[in-house]
C-alpha positions in Angstrom: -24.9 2.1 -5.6 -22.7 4.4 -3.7 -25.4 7.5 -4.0 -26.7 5.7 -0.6 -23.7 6.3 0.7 -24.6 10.5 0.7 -27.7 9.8 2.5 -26.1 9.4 5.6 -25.2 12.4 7.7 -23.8 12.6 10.9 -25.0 15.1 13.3 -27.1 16.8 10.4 -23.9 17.2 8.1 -23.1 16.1 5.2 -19.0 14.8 4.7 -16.9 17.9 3.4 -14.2 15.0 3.4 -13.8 11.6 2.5 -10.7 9.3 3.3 -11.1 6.4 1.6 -8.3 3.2 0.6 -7.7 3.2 -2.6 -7.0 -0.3 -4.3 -8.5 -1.4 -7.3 -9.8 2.3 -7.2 -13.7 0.7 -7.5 -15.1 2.5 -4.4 -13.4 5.7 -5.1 -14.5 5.7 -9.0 -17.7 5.0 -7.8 -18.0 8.1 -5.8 -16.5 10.0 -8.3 -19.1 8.7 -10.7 -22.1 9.7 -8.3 -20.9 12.9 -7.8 -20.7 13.7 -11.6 -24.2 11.9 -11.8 -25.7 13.9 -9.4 -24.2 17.5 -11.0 -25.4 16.3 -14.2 -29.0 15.3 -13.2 -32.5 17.5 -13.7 -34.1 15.4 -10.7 -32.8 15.1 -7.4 -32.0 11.4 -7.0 -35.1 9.7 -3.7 -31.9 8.5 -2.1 -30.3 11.9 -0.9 -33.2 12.2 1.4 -32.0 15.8 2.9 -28.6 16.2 1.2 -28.4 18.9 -1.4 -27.0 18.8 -4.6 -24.4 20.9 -4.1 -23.4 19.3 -0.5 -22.6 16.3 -3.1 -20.9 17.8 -5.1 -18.9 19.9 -2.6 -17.8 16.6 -0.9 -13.8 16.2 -1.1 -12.8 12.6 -1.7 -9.6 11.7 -0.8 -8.3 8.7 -1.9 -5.7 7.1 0.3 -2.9 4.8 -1.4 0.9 3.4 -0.6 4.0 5.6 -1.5 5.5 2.2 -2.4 4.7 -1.0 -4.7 5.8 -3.3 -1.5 4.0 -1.8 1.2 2.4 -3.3 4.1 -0.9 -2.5 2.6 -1.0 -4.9 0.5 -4.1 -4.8 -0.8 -3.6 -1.6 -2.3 -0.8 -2.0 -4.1 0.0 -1.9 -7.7 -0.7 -5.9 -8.3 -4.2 -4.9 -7.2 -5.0 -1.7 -9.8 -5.7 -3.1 -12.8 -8.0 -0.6 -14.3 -8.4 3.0 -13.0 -11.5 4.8 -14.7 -10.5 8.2 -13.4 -7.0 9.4 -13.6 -5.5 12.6 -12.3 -6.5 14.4 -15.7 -10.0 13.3 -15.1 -10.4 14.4 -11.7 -8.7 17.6 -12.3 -11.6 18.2 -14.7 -14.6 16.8 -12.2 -13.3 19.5 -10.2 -13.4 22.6 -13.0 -16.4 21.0 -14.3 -17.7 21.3 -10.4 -18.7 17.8 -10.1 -16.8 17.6 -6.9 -14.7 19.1 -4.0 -11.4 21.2 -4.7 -9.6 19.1 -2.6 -10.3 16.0 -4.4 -7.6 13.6 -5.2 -4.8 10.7 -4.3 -3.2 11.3 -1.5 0.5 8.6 -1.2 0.9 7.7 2.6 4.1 6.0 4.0 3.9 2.5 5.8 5.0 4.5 8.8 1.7 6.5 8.7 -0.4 3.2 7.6 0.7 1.6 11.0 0.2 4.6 13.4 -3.3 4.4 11.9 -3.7 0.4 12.4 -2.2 0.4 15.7 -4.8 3.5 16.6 -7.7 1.5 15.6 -6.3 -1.8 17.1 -5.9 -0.5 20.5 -9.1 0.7 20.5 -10.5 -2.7 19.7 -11.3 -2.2 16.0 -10.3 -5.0 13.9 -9.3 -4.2 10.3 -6.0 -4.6 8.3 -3.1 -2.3 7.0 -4.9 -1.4 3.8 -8.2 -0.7 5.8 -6.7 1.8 7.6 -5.2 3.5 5.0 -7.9 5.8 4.8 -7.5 7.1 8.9 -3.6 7.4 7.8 -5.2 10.0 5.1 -6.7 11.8 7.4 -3.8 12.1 10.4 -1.7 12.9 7.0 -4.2 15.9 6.1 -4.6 17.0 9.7 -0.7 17.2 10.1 -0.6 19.2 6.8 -3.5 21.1 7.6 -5.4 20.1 4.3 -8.4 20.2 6.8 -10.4 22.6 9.3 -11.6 21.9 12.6 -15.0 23.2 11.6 -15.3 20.2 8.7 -17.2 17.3 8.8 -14.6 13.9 7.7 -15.8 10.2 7.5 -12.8 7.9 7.1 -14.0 4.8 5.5 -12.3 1.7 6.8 -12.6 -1.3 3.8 -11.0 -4.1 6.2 -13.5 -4.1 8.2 -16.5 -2.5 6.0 -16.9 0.3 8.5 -17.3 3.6 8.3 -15.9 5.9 11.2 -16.5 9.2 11.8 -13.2 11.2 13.3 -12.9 13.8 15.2 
């Protein structure tokens, strides 16, 4: 259950962003439903330990997919979205509804990006594949676009190797 996934903080903070792949678009539906969850709920949820509420539902999840149908990212291409629960129109409500951050949505990243983001993880050791790394690509994307602010906390989530690493 991805709600597990907000119990973790880094350095006392909660994510203001999350870059995430987006394939199938399971783990990024699931957040999505959490968040909404978590708005809707009388009871805070045991699992949020310290996490508020409204740190939850604050939380901008940006999912991170190929411009193009043949990219090197192969895992997140078209062949592998067969069902999407949430599409734009959804999230554009979540977010007037308040069940998540303004910021939320799918962010297209070029193959150019995708490999300065593998080659930045494979030099420093970190095995993974181009479609893990599309989420770091997100996030050099949103830095070089200024979509984010050097006081925010961002946790890029890398699916080819399950990891999740905090950038800087």
């Amino acid at each position: 259950h991805t709600r597990e996934n907000y119990s973790y903080t880094f350095q006392g903070r909660t994510p203001d962003n999350i870059f995430m792949p987006v394939g199938s678009h399971g783990l990024y539906d699931n957040h999505l439903t959490t968040q909404r969850e978590t708005a809707k709920e009388d009871e805070k949820d045991p699992r949020l330990h310290n996490t508020t509420r409204a740190e939850v539902t604050s939380t901008n999840l940006v999912g991170v997919t190929p411009q193009n149908l043949d990219s090197i990212a192969d895992k997140l291409s078209a062949q592998f979205n067969p069902f999407v629960t949430y599409d734009g129109q959804d999230i554009k409500h979540f977010k007037q509804l308040g069940y998540t951050g303004l910021k939320t949505g799918i962010k297209e990243i070029s193959d150019e990006r995708i490999k300065q983001a593998y080659n930045m993880l494979a030099r420093k050791g970190h095995l993974t594949s181009y479609s893990g790394a599309a989420g770091l690509a997100g996030y050099l994307q949103a830095v070089d676009e200024d979509m984010i602010q050097p006081s925010e906390m961002n946790y890029v989530v890398d699916t080819g190797g399950a990891r999740t690493i905090p950038a800087t």
